[in-house]
C-alpha positions in Angstrom: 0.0 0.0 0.0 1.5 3.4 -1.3 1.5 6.0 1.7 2.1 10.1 0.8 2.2 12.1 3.9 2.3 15.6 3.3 3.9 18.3 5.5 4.5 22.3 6.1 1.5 23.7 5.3 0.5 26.9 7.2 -0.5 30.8 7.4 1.8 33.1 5.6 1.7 36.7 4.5 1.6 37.5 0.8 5.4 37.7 -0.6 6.2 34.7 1.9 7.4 31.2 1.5 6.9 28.0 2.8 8.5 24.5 2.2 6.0 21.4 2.0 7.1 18.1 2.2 5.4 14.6 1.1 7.1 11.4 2.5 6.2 8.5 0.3 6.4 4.4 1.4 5.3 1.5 0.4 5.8 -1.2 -3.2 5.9 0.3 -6.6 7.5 3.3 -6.1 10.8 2.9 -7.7 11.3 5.1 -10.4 7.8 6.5 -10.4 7.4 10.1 -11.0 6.2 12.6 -8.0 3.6 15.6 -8.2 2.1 18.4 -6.3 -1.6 20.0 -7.2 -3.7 22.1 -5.1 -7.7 22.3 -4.9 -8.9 25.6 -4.0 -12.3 26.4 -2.5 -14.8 25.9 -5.2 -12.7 24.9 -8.3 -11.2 22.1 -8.9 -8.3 20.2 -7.9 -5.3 21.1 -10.6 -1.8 20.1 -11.5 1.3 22.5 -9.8 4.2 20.7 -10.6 6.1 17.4 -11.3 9.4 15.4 -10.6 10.7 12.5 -12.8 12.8 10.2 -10.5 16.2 10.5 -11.4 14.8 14.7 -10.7 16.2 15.5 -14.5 13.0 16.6 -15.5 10.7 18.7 -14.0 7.2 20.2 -15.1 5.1 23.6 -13.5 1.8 25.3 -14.1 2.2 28.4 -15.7 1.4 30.6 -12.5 4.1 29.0 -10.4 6.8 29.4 -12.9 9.8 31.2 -11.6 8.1 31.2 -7.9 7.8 27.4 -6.7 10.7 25.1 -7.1 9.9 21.2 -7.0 12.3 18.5 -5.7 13.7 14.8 -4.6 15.5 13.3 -2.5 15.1 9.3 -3.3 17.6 8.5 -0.4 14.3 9.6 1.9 11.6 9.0 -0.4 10.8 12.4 -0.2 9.9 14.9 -2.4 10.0 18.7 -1.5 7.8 22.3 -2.9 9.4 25.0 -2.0 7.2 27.9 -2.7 8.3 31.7 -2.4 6.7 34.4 -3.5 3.4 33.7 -2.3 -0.1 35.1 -2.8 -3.3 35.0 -2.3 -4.4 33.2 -4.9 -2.5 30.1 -3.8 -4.3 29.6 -1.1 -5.7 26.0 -1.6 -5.3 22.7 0.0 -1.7 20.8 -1.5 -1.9 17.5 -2.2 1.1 15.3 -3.0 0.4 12.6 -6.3 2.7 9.6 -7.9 2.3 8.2 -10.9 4.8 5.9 -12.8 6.3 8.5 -14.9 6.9 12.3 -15.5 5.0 11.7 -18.3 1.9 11.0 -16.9 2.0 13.1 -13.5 -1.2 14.3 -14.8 -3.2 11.9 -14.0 -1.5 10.4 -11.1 -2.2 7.5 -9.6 -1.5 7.4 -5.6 -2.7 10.6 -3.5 -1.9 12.2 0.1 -4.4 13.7 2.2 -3.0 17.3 1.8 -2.1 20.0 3.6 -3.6 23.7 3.9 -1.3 27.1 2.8 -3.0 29.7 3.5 -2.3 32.8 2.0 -2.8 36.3 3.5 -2.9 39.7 1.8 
């Protein structure tokens, strides 16, 4: 059974940051490719950004560009989203996703339960 456990949500003030982190066990998840989306209240849940394994290739949403940073650290299982620059409108819950390969990060296929960034203006 795949288990994502995010961490490092919180409150911040707009122009912030904040570090999450998802730690990730269980069969299947060598060389599988790691995510992070968000859901915020009302819309739907969407794609942030995304990891291949060996961390050579890495995918954002247009917004985030330039702002978040995604990372790996296989030695932990644990992939990171470092997120400066914050504002208001990335308030949402995070939720960390796997899927077998950068290529389909999309449409992942093991979730965590999220975490909450709130963002303040």
């Amino acid at each position: 059974q795949v288990q994502l456990v995010e961490s490092g949500g919180g409150a911040v003030q707009a122009g912030g940051s904040l570090r999450l982190s998802c730690a990730a066990s269980g069969p299947g998840l060598n060389y599988a490719a790691m995510g992070w989306f968000r859901q915020a209240p009302g819309k739907e849940r969407e794609f942030v950004a995304g990891i291949s394994w060996g961390g050579g290739r890495t995918s954002y949403e247009d917004s985030v560009k330039g702002r978040f940073t995604i990372s790996r650290d296989n030695a932990k299982n644990t992939v990171y989203l470092q997120m400066n620059s914050l504002k208001p409108e990335d308030t949402a819950v995070y939720y960390c996703a796997t899927a077998p390969s950068i290529l389909v990060i999309t449409t992942p296929n093991y979730w965590g339960q999220g975490t909450q960034v709130t963002v303040s203006s």
